[in-house]
Phi, psi and omega in degrees: 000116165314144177269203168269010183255320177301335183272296202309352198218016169069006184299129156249188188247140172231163183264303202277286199288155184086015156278226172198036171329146181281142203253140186322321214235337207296338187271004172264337180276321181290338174248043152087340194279019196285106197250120174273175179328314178290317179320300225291096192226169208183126197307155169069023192280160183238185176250111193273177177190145200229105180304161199216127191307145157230044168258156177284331194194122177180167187240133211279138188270283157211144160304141162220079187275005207301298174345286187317291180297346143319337202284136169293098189119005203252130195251304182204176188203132176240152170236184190277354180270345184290315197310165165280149173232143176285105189287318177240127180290065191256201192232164198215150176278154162180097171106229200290332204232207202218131179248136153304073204356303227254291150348285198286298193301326190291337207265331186300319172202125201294121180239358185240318165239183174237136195232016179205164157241148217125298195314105193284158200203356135191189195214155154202182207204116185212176200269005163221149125352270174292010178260319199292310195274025177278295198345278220302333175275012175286303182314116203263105192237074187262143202255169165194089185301181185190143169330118178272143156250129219258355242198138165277315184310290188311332167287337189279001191290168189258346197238014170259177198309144177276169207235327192219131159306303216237048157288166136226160187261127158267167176192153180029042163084002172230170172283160171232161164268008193279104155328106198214180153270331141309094163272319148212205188198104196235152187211121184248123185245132188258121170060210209216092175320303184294340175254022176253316159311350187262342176259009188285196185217303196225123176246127191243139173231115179214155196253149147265159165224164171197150162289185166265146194222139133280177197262352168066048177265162183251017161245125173296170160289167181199156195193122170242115162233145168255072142305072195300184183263349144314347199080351158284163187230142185235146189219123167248117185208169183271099182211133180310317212229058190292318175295339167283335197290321200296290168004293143346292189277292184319291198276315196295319194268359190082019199246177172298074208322313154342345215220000181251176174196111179234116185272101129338074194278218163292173186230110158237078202093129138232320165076052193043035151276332156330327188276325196270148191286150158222311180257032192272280198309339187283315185305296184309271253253041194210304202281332176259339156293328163266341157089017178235147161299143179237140175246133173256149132229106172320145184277151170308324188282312172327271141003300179260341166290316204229034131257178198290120105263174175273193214258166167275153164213143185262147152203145151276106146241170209211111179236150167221144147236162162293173186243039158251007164088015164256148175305127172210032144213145162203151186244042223277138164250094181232143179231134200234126184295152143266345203048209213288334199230147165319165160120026193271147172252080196278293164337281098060281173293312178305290180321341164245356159337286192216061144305344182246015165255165152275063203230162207255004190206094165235128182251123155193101188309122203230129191232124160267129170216131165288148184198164187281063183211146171325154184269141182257158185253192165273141196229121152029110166077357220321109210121314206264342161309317167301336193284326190254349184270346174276335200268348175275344173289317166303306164336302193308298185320312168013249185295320179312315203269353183256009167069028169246173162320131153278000149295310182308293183313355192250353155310287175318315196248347194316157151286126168201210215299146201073055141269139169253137168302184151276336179283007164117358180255149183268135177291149165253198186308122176233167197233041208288318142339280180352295172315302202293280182333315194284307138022243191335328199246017164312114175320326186316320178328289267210350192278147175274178198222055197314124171095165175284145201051087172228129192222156169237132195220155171234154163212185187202120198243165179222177154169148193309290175085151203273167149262262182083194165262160166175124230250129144225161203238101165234126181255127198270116181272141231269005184262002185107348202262159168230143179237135216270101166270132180224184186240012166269142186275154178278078190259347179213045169092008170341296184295332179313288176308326183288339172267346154286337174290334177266311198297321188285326187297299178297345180072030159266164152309137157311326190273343152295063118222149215228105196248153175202161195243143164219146234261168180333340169272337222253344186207139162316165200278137174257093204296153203284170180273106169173185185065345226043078167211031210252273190296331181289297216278318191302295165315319159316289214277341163281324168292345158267351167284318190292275221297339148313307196292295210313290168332306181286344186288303208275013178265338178301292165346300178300334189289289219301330187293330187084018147278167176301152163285331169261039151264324335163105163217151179263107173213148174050038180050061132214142167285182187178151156321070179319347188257315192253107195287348187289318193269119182196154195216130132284182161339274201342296192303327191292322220258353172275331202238017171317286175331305173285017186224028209149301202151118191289016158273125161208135180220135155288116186225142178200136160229154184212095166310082184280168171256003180235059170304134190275118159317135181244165164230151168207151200208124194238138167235147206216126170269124166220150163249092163302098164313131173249057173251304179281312211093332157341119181233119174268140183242109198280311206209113171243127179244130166255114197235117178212159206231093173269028199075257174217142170250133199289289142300028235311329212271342193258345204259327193264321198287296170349293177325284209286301188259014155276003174261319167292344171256355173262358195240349153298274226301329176279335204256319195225325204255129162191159163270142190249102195281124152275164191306020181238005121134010217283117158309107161220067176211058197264035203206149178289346151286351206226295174302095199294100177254122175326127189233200212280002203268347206246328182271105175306197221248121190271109178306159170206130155239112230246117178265144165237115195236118196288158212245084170316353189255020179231088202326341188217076185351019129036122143218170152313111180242002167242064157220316176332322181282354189285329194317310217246028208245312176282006166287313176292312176325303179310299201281329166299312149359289189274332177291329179276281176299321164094023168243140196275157177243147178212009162213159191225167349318164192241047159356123139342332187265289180306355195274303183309317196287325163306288171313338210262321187264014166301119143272198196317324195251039175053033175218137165296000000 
């Protein structure tokens, strides 16, 4: 029986979803059998390796491979002159973002400048590994370095080196002739900034930084190409997105998409790093030179040089409140790395600044900039987590100074349905209140909080979460089981939600369906596992092939009874009469008598682009103890409160929960890339990139709220990027409750920690 907070908020009771099924795939993972990228083995193969610049910026002079291709064992060697040029610059979506055509190839292999170091500039394919990386130091590379620009502040300058001759800065929506390391610049204004600041009582204004992080999965890239003599190219890779990959591969080589074909294999991670290509067209093009299939798998230093992370940032903020605690201006300057190539999701960050508020007077400035660093991709929220640790550290500041809850306050302002963003959409039903409330009556709140340098910090996150496109396929088998084909890899039990929504639709068990992911010639394009839109869109689109199956069961049913069809009606995973209470069939029984009605095929088909994804909020309370000998920060007690619609799986909705709390408490503590003044990486290994492991995290509380997603049948949101979002804020402001010095760059390092506490004055702020 439902309650009445449960009627009030459209909850219904399911047989299937909000269960806990053992997931589809665990017994090939836990026993190995599972094949991931590197696995992918195949008669003649050969091991490609890619030389990589080790300069951050310069420009390449000549190429020399002869050395190489003499080298014994070595089949073939490509440079960036092997690639197709690009007549026209168009730009193609892929993943979280958006690529530049001209961009994207430069980046696959550099041929005029080189802009990171790391920046691969040539390749070979050879009958090992180690003869292939003998191969590559052959390769004769003259350089004419140039000045690296390692900084955003520092790229927006006017007089330092350009990064690209023929960038020019957009701005406000138009082209400029202004030669800049800004490629662009947007401004979203809401109501009347200046004058809501004239009505505040306490205006808090801070600058913030933040580093570069990767997102840290723990299977590297990897790319197996088959360039047949038919002329197709077949790609076996680790990928978020195999139709962007196809996509990709297709404009890097010049060819036709018709002519690509891309196998998924398993995934171990991506956290949106995944989508964009790199050694798939190098692989395609070692392999039609050679007449073998070729494999790449990156080394970790491979990885953190020469992949997408996400960006450093400079951003400014400026909040007023009244001193009766309402929010009623707020301002942001945010500047965003793009690395080497346009394409930062600065954009993104503006949209979640200060998305989980009400506030009627907002300004804010969105800066894309290039810099001498891998172009960067998306990570888990991309944008937003830097985007909340400036706007939640202010929040804070706040509620201290007007001497309110910062719970209560963030109440008091919250967003909800009819809230206009600053960026312009208005929330329909959200659950951003909820968040705050299930919060507040958490016992964590309220647990005492025992010994000296101890802080309790709260935050508060947002993120959109994606739609897209997306195909799915069920074919009903004569035992009653059905088996589901769908085109998202599967990175965190996808298939497991996706096969309780045709399981929930239909009134079967989870375990009759049997889902499988399958590659780009085999399912209609499928927009890639990101955004959060996997379990909404996908998962859509299997509740709507079950609404396909359901129609042919009563148009069969009617056949085999010999009635009309709207005598016919499908409830509880059986037909039935409506005139004759005698005539009922299950599932089972129709899918037995397939033959006698037809035909044994009855297939469920669906594509569906939905349009309503539910935006989440999540909200993190975080405990810590701070050395003030060391700098040292212990992370004691982690709570997490997020707002998943419905959670399909709680236990897959809860892991989410936990590791996006666990990569925001790296990303706050430990983890950034370290440049020396030659643009040089030089902590490119997992011994040097500090990523938090369990000895460093408590045991990560999950409170899972469901305020259902009206754009979903069973109100569905997104739920694995929002937690990552509101965690180096909350840390930050517990921080300062432990020590009494406010952070204002992150990682909030140990060596920083010190330097704060070493410049505290009076008023307790470094």
């Amino acid at each position: 029986m439902a309650t009445k907070m449960e009627e009030y908020l459209g909850i219904k009771e399911y047989k299937v979803v909000g269960t806990r099924p053992i997931r589809h795939d665990g017994a090939d993972k836990v026993t190995g059998r599972a094949v991931y990228g590197a696995d992918v083995q195949m008669a003649g193969l050969l091991y490609g390796k890619s030389l990589r610049s080790p300069h951050a910026h310069a420009r390449i002079k000549s190429i020399d491979t002869s050395r190489a291709e003499a080298h014994p064992g070595v089949k073939a060697v490509v440079t960036g002159q092997d690639l197709a040029r690009v007549v026209e610059d168009k730009v193609r979506a892929v993943g979280e973002g958006v690529v530049v055509l001209s961009n994207l190839m430069k980046n696959v292999l550099a041929y005029d400048k080189v802009l990171y170091e790391g920046h691969a500039v040539a390749a070979v394919a050879a009958t090992s590994v180690h003869i292939a990386e003998e191969a590559v130091e052959l390769i004769e590379v003259d350089y004419e370095v140039l000045p690296p620009v390692l900084d955003v502040q520092q790229a927006m300058k006017e007089d330092v080196p350009l990064l690209h001759d023929d960038l020019t800065m957009r701005s406000l929506g138009e082209k400029t002739d202004k030669k800049s390391n800004i490629a662009n610049h947007f401004q979203h204004r809401f109501g009347d900034v200046e004058q809501g600041f004239e009505e505040a009582d306490v205006v808090v204004e801070r600058e913030f930084t933040t580093g570069t992080v990767h997102q840290g999965y723990i299977e590297p890239h990897n790319a197996t190409a088959l360039w047949n003599t038919d002329g197709r190219v077949t790609v076996w890779c680790s990928t978020q997105g195999p139709f962007d990959v196809r996509s990709q591969v297709a404009d890097v080589l010049g060819i036709s998409i018709a002519r690509v074909r891309v196998v998924p294999a398993e995934i171990g991670g991506g956290f949106g790093g995944k989508f964009r290509v790199y050694h798939e067209p190098v692989a395609a093009l070692l392999s039609k030179k050679s007449g073998h299939p070729v494999k790449f798998v990156m080394s970790r230093t491979e990885v953190l040089k020469g992949t997408g992370p996400t960006p450093a940032s400079y951003i400014r903020v400026k909040m007023g409140a009244t001193k009766e605690g309402k929010l009623v201006a707020a301002q942001a300057y945010m500047a965003y790395e793009a690395g080497a190539y346009p394409g930062s999701p600065v954009g993104a960050g503006a949209g979640c600044i200060f998305a989980p508020y009400n506030i009627e007077n907002t300004l804010i400035d969105g800066y894309d900039v290039v810099v001498n660093k891998p172009q960067t991709s998306a990570y888990r929220a991309p944008g937003a987590t830097n985007a909340a640790f400036a706007s939640e550290t202010v929040i804070d500041e706040i509620c201290e100074e007007l001497g309110m809850n910062p719970l209560e306050f963030r109440l008091a302002n919250a967003s909800k349905e009819g809230t206009r963003r600053a960026d312009g959409p208005i929330y329909p039903r959200i659950g951003c209140e909820e968040v705050i409330r299930a919060a507040m009556d958490h016992p964590h709140i309220t647990a005492p909080l025992e010994g000296p340098n101890r802080g309790r910090g709260v935050a508060l996150g947002f993120w959109f979460n994606g739609g897209g496109t997306s195909v799915a396929i069920a074919n009903v088998n004569p035992d009653g089981s059905v088996t589901l084909v769908e085109g998202s890899p599967d990175i965190g039990g996808t298939r497991t939600s996706i096969a309780m929504h045709l399981a929930e639709a239909l009134g079967i068990p989870a375990e009759e369906v049997t889902p499988m992911v399958v590659d780009t010639d085999a399912i209609g394009h499928t927009d890639g596992t990101g955004g959060s839109r996997t379990t909404f869109a996908t998962g859509f689109a299997a509740y709507e092939a079950a609404q396909d199956i359901k129609r042919q069961m009563v148009e069969r049913a009617a056949r085999f009874w010999e009635i009309p069809e709207d005598d016919v009606v499908y409830e509880d995973g059986a037909v039935r009469s409506r005139s004759d209470a005698s005539k009922s069939m299950t599932f089972k029984e129709v899918a037995g008598k397939l033959g006698q009605t037809g035909g044994l095929a009855l297939v469920g088909r669906a594509t569906v682009t939905p349009r309503g994804p539910g935006g989440a909020f999540a909200l993190m309370i975080v405990d810590v103890e701070v050395d003030p000998e060391t700098g040292k920060v212990d992370t004691l007690r982690c709570t997490i409160v997020q707002d998943a619609g419905k959670a399909i799986h709680p236990s897959y909705v809860e892991g989410q929960m936990q590791g996006g709390v666990a990569q925001g408490v790296g990303w706050a503590l430990s983890e950034e890339y370290i440049y020396n003044g030659d643009g040089v990486l030089t902590n490119a290994s997992f011994l040097d990139y500090r990523m938090p492991t369990c000895l460093d995290l408590p045991m990560i509380e999950t409170v899972i709220v469901e305020v259902p997603n009206p754009g979903h049948p069973y109100g569905v949101r997104g739920v694995g990027e929002v937690p990552i979002v509101p965690p180096p804020a909350a840390l930050a402001n517990a921080v300062y409750r432990a020590v009494g010095v406010r952070m204002y760059e992150l990682p909030m390092s140990p060596g920083r920690i010190m330097e704060a506490l070493w410049s505290k004055d009076g008023n307790g702020k470094a």
